[in-house]
C-alpha positions, 0 to 999 in steps of 0.5 A: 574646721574654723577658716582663716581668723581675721587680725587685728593689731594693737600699739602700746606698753608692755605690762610685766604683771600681764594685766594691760597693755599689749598683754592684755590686748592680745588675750582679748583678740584671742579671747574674740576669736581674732588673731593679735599682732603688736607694735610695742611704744614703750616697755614698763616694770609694772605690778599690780599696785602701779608703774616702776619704771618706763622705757619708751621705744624711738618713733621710728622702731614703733613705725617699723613694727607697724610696717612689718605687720602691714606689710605681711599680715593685713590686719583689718582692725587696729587699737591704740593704747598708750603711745608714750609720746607726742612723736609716737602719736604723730606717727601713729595718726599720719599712718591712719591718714594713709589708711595704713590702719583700717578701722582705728579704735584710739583708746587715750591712754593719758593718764597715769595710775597715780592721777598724773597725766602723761603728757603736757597738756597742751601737746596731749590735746594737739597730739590727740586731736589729729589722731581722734580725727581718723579714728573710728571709735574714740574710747576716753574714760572720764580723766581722759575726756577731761584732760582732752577738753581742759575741764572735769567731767562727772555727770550724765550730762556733762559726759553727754557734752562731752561726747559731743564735743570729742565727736566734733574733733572727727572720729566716727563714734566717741564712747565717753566710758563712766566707769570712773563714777561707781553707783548701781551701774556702769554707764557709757555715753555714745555718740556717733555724730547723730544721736546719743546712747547709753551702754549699761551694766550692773556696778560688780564690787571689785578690786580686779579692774587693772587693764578694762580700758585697754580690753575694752577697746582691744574687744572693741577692734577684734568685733570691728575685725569680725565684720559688726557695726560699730555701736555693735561691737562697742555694746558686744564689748562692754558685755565682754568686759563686765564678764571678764570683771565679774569672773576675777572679782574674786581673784587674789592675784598681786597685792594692787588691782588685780587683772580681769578673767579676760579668758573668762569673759568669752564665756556665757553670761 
C-alpha cells in the first residue's frame, strides 16, 4: 500500500474551461503523485478561445485559504500562478517571508491571452520583484521576463541575460521558458545563481497548448514536494509537459487552444 503523499498548494484563477489555472494545477499535483490543495485570487468565464469576464477575491479571503491549508495540511511545496493584483502578490511574498510557503515556485502570470499585460507596469515589477526575492524557482515565459525587465526578449542570448538579471532579484533558480519562440525545439534557460543551462524538447506542432505555463510550474512544485533537486524537478517537468503536448496535440477539444493530456503526461515517453 502507497503511504501518505506529500502536498502541495497552489494560488491562482479558476479556468471554467478546465485547462489552466487552479484546474490544471490540481490534475498535475495529482498526475505527480502529490496531493493538491488551493487558494483561489480570482474566478474567470474562460473557454478555449480566451478570458470573458473576471472576478478577483479580496487579499484578505485569499490569505485566509492559505491559512486553512497551513494550518491543517502542511504542504510542502507551493506555486503561484495568476495572483490578480498587486494586493494579493504582497500578501502572497510577505507569507513567504514568514516561511508560511516552503519551496515557492512563482510562476508570473502577467500577461493576458490577448497580449495585454495584467498589471501596470511599474506595480507588476515592485510587486514581483519582493516575491521573486523568496521564491525557489522563478518561471517567466519570454512576455513575462520582458514585462519584468522593461525590454523584449528573443534570442538565445538575451534570454541567457535575462536569466541572469532575474536571478539577481533573489530567487533560488530563474528558468527563462522559450516556448514562445517555435523552431526544431523548445528551449529553456536556467540559472541558479552559478552556471547557465539549457532544457531541450522537440518542437510537437499543436493547437492544444492552453495551461502548459501553469502546468509546467505546478509539476515543478509537485517533484520539489517528492524530495528532487531543483534543476531536477524543473528537467523531470519539462518531460511532463511535453508529454502531456504531445498526447493531446490531437485533441478537438473547444473551438481556441485546447487543453494538454495532463493525465497522459504521467505516462512513459
Amino acid at each position: 500500500m502507497a503511504g501518505t503523499p506529500p502536498v502541495a498548494l497552489t494560488i491562482a484563477g479558476t479556468d471554467s474551461g478546465g485547462g489552466a489555472g487552479v484546474a490544471a494545477d490540481l490534475k498535475t499535483f495529482a498526475a505527480n503523485g502529490v496531493f493538491g490543495t488551493l487558494a483561489v485570487t480570482a474566478v474567470t468565464a474562460q473557454n478555449t478561445k480566451g478570458v470573458q469576464a473576471v472576478s478577483v477575491l479580496a487579499p484578505d479571503m485569499v490569505a485566509a485559504q492559505i491559512e486553512s491549508v497551513v494550518a491543517d495540511l502542511a504542504p510542502v511545496a507551493a506555486k503561484t500562478g495568476m495572483l490578480a493584483s498587486p494586493e494579493i502578490v504582497a500578501m502572497v511574498a510577505e507569507k513567504a517571508r514568514r516561511q508560511e510557503l516552503p519551496r515557492l515556485v512563482v510562476d508570473p502570470v502577467l500577461v493576458a491571452s490577448s497580449g495585454d499585460p495584467l498589471f501596470e507596469g511599474s506595480a507588476t515589477r515592485e510587486a514581483y520583484g519582493a516575491l521573486a526575492a523568496v521564491a525557489a524557482v522563478l518561471t517567466p515565459n519570454l512576455p513575462e521576463a520582458a514585462l519584468l525587465l522593461g525590454r523584449s526578449i528573443e534570442s538565445l542570448v538575451e534570454m541567457e541575460e535575462a536569466a541572469r538579471e532575474l536571478h539577481a532579484l533573489g530567487p533560488g533558480m530563474v528558468v527563462v521558458k522559450g516556448g514562445h519562440n517555435p523552431g526544431e525545439e523548445a528551449v529553456d534557460v536556467v540559472f541558479d545563481g552559478a552556471s547557465i543551462c539549457y532544457l531541450r524538447a522537440g518542437w510537437v506542432e499543436s493547437r492544444n497548448i492552453h495551461g502548459t505555463g501553469c502546468s509546467f510550474s505546478a509539476a515543478i512544485a509537485a517533484k520539489l514536494a517528492l524530495g528532487l533537486e531543483p534543476l531536477e524537478a524543473v528537467a523531470a517537468a519539462k518531460e511532463y509537459v511535453w508529454r502531456a503536448i504531445k498526447g493531446a496535440a490531437h485533441w478537438e477539444l473547444g473551438m481556441g487552444h485546447g487543453p494538454i493530456d495532463h493525465l497522459g503526461g504521467a505516462g512513459s515517453a
